[in-house]
C-alpha positions as CSV (number, residue, x, y, z in Angstrom):
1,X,109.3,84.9,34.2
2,X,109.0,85.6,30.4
3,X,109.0,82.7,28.1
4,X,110.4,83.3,24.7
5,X,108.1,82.3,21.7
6,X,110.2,79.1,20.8
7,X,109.9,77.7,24.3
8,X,105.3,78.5,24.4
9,X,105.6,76.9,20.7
10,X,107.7,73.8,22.2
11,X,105.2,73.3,25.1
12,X,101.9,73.2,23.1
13,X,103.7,70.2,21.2
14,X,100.9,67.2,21.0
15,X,101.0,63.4,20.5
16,X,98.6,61.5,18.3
17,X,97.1,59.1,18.0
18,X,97.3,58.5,21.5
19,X,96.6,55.6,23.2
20,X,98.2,54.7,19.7
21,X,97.7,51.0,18.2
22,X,100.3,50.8,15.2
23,X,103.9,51.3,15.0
24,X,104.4,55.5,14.9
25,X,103.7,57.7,17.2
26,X,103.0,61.6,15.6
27,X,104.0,65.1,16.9
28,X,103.1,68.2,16.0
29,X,105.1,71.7,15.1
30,X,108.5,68.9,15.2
31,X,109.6,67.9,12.3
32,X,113.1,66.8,13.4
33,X,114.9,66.1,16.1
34,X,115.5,63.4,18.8
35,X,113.8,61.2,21.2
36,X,113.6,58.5,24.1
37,X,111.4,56.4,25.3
38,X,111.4,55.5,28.7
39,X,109.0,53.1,30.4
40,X,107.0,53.0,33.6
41,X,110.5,51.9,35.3
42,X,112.4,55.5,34.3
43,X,114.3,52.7,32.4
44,X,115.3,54.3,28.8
45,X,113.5,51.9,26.1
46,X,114.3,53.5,22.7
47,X,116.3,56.4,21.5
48,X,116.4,58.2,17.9
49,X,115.9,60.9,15.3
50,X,112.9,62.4,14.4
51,X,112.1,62.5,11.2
52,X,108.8,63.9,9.4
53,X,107.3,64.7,12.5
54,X,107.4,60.7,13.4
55,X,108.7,58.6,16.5
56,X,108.6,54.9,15.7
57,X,107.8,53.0,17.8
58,X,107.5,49.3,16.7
59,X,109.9,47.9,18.7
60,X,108.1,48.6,22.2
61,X,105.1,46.6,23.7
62,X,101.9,47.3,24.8
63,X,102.4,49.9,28.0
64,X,102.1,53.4,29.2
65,X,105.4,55.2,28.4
66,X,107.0,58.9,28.5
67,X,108.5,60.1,25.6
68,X,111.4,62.8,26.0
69,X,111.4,65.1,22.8
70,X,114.7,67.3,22.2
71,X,114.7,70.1,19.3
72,X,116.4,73.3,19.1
73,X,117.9,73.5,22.8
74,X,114.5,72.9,24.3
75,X,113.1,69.4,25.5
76,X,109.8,68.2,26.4
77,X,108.2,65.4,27.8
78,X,104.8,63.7,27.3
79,X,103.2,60.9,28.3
80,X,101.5,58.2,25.7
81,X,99.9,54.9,26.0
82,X,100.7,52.1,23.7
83,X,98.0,49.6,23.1
C-alpha cells in the first residue's frame, strides 16, 4: 500500500520531553491542531487545540497516558509518561 507524503510526515511526529515533569507536553512537524488525552482506563482526560506545537498538560497527574493527535485529516497516537 502507498502512503502519501503527509501521512510518512504525520507518523514520524515525536513527543518531548518525555517522561515530561512540567506542565507542556511538545510535538514536532504540528503546529496546530487538536488533541486528547486519555489515561490508562481508555477514559478521555483532556481535550484541546494545539497551538505552537504545545499540548498542555497541567491539569493531569502524575501517570502514563496516550495522547491522540488530529491535524489535517490524519491522527496519530502516542504514548507519554507524566512524572
Amino acid at each position: 500500500m502507498a502512503r502519501s507524503i503527509d501521512y510518512v510526515l504525520f507518523e514520524n511526529i515525536k513527543l518531548y520531553p518525555n517522561p515530561v515533569n512540567g506542565n507542556e507536553l511538545y510535538i514536532t512537524d504540528i503546529i496546530n491542531g487538536s488533541f486528547r488525552v486519555y489515561n490508562s482506563f481508555g477514559q478521555e482526560i483532556s481535550n484541546d487545540k494545539i497551538e505552537n506545537s504545545i499540548i498542555p498538560i497541567s491539569d493531569i497527574s502524575s501517570e502514563n497516558y496516550l495522547v491522540e493527535i488530529i491535524s489535517n485529516w490524519h491522527s496519530i497516537s502516542k504514548r507519554f509518561i507524566k512524572k
